[in-house]
C-alpha positions in Angstrom: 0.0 0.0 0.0 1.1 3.6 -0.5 -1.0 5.9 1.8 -1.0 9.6 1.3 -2.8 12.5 3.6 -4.6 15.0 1.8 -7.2 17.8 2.1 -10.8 16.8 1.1 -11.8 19.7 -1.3 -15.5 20.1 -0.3 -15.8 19.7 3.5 -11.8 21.1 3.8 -11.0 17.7 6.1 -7.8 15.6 6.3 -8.4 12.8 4.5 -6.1 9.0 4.1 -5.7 8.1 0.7 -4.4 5.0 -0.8 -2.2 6.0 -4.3 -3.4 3.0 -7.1 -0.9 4.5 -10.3 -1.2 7.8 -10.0 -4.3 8.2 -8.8 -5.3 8.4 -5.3 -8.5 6.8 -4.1 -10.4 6.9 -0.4 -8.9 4.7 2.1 -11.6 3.5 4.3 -11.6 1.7 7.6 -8.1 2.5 9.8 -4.6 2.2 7.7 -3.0 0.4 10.5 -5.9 -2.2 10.6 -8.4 -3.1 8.7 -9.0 -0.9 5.3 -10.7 -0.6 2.1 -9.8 1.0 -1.0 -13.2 3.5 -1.9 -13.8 5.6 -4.2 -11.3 7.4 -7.0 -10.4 11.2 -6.1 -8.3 12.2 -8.7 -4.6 12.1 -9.5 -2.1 12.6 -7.2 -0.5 15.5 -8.4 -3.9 17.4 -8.1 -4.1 16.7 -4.3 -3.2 19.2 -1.7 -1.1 16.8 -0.1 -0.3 16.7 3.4 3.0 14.9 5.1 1.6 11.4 5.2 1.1 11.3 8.9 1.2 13.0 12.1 3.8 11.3 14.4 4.4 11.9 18.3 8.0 11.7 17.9 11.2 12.4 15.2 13.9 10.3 16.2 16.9 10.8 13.9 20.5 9.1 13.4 23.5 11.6 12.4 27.0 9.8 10.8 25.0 6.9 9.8 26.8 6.6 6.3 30.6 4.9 5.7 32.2 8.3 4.8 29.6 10.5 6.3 31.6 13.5 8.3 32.6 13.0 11.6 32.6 9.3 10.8 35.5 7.5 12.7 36.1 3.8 12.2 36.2 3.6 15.8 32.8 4.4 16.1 30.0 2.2 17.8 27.1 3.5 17.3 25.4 6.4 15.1 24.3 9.9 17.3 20.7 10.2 17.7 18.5 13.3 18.2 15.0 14.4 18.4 12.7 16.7 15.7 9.7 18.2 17.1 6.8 16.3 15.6 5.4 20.6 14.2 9.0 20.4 12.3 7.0 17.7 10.5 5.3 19.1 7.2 4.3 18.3 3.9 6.8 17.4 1.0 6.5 20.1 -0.9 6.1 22.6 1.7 8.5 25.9 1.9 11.2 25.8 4.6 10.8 28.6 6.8 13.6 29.7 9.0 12.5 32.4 11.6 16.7 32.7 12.6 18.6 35.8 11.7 22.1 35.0 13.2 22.9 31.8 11.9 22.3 29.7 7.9 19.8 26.4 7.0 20.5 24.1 4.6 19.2 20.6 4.0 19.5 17.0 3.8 17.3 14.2 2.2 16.9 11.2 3.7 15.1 7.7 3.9 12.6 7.4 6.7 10.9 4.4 8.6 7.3 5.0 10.1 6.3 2.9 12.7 3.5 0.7 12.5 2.8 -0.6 15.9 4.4 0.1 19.9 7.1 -1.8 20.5 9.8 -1.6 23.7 13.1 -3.9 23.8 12.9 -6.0 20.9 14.5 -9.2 21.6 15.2 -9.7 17.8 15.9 -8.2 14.6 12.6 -10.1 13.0 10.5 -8.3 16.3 12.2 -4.7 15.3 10.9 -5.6 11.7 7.5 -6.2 12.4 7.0 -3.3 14.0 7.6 -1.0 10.9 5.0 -0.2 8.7 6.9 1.7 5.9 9.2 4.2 4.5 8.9 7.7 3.1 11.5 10.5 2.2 12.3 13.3 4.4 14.3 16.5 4.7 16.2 16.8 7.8 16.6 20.9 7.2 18.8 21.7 9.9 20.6 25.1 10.6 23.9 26.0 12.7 23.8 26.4 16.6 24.7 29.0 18.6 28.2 29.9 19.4 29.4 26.4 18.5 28.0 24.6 21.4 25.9 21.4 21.5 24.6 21.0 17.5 21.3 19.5 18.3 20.6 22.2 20.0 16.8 22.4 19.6 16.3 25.4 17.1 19.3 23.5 15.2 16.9 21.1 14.0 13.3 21.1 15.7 12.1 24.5 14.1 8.9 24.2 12.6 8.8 23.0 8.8 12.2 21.6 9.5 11.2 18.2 8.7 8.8 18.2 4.8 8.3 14.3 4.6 6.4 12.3 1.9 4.5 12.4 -0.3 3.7 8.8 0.5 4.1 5.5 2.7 5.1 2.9 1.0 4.7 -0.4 3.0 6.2 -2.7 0.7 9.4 -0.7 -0.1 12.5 -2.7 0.0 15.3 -0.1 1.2 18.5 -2.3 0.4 21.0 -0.7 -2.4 18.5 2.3 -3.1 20.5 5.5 -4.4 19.9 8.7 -2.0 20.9 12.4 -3.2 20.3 15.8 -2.2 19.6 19.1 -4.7 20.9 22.5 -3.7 19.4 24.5 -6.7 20.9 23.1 -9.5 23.7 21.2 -7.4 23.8 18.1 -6.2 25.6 18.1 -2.8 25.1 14.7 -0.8 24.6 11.4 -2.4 25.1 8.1 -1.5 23.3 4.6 -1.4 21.2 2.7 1.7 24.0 -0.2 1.4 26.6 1.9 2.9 24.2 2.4 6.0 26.1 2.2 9.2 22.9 0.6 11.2 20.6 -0.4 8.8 16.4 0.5 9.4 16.2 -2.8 11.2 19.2 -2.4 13.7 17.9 1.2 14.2 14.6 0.3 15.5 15.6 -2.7 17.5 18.7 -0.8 19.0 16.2 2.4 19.8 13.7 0.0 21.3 15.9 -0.5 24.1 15.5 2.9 25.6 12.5 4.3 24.1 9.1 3.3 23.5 8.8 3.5 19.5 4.9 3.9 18.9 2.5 4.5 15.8 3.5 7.0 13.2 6.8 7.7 15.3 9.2 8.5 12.3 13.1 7.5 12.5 15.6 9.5 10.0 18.0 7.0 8.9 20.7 9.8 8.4 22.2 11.8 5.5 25.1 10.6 3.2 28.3 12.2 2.6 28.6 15.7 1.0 30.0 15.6 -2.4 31.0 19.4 -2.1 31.4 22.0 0.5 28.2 22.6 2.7 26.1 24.7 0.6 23.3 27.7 2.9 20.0 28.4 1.3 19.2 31.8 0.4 16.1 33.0 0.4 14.0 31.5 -2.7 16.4 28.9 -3.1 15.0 25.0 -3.3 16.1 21.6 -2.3 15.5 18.5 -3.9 15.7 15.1 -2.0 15.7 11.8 -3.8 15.6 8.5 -2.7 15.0 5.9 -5.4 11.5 4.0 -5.4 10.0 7.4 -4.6 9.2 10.7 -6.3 11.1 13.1 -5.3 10.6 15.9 -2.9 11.1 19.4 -3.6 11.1 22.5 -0.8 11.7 25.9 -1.2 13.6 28.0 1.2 11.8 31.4 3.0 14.7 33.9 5.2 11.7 35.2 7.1 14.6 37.6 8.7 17.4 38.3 7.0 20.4 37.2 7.7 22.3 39.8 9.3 26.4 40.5 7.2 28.2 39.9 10.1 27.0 36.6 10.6 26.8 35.7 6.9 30.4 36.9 6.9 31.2 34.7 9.9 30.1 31.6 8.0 31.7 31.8 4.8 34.8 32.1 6.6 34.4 29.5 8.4 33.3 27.3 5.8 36.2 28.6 3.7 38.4 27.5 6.2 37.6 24.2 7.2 33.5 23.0 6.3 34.4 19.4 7.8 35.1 20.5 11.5 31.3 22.2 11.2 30.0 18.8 12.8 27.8 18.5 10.0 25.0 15.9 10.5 
């Protein structure tokens, strides 16, 4: 099944959706239970789509890709932080970044959603079970302040920091799938699900240890290496994230207050000097 959220023109109501082809059609009954396909709405790309579900919690893994920066062969054990479930959004939404003093850019990523609760998973076929998909996200992210702690919340918890979509797809199979990211006209990550530190599977069975993982919880698997130094969105700029098995997602990029020079002018020294020591998840 691939199950989309969308606005229901005449009563204006969030609606489920199953996509059939290209055209999305009722879902009735509860997706997570038992469900019927209804009637035909229209095609997809004439919805007014809506991230494809509304989770409690982000969870999301940083230096989760062989080569990634910051990765050290030494390491155990990816870094995980939280998104707040408003920085959640639509996959074509604008990115809208209320912070004057410091630059956004962004990150595309594959993304399990959680199908059912599940708390220390005493095997890899238990943490498996529990998933009921995978859709694309965004991890927009911006630098902290004064260097300090990078998941600082604002870092990466802003609202509309997080577009994800346009669909679930329960049946995708995320082994050697391609994964790039679009600055504009650049392309400025890429790398393939096979070069995964933890895997989907580890990831949920390793995170079920500590926390509860419930419904429509999402997990960001992580973002693969940079293929160029770290690129800042100015405003009207776009991002393109592209996982393969999925259409692509496409955000635009509001400066609600500008950026003020002395801080712009403080970044592109820094990243003239050395973009790998930025911590760059």
């Amino acid at each position: 099944m691939k199950l989309v959220r969308y606005i229901e023109k005449m009563r204006h109501q969030e609606v489920w959706g199953v996509l059939d082809g290209q055209s999305v059609y009722k879902l009735l009954g509860d997706p997570l239970g038992d469900w019927q396909q209804g009637e035909e709405i229209g095609p997809l790309d004439h919805q007014q789509l809506l991230a494809p579900c509304r989770p409690r919690k982000v969870i999301a893994a940083a230096i989760n890709y062989y080569g990634a920066t910051d990765w050290e062969e030494s390491q155990t054990e990816p870094v995980f932080f939280l998104k707040s479930p408003t920085s959640v959004c639509s996959a074509y939404s604008t990115i809208v970044s209320a912070f004057d003093d410091v630059p956004t850019w962004g990150e595309a990523e594959l993304a399990i959603v959680i199908g059912k609760t599940i708390k220390e998973a005493q095997s890899f076929e238990e943490a498996e079970s529990s998933i009921f998909g995978y859709t694309v996200a965004n991890d927009a992210s911006c630098e902290n302040l004064g260097q300090r702690d990078h998941h600082l919340a604002r870092s990466k918890a802003a609202d509309t920091f997080c577009p994800l979509g346009p669909y679930i797809d329960t049946e995708y199979d995320w082994h050697n799938k391609k994964i790039e990211g679009w600055h504009n006209n650049t392309l400025v990550r890429a790398g393939n699900t096979d070069s995964l530190f933890w895997d989907p599977i580890r990831i949920v069975k390793e995170l079920s240890q500590w926390m509860t993982l419930e419904p429509w919880d999402i997990i960001l698997t992580g973002s693969p290496p940079l293929t160029c130094p770290l690129s800042y969105f100015e405003d009207g700029d776009w991002f393109v994230g592209k996982v393969e098995g999925f259409p692509d997602i496409r955000s635009s990029f509001q400066q609600s207050r500008p950026i003020s020079a002395g801080a712009r002018e403080k970044f592109s020294m820094q990243k003239a000097s050395d973009s790998g020591s930025q911590r760059i998840y």
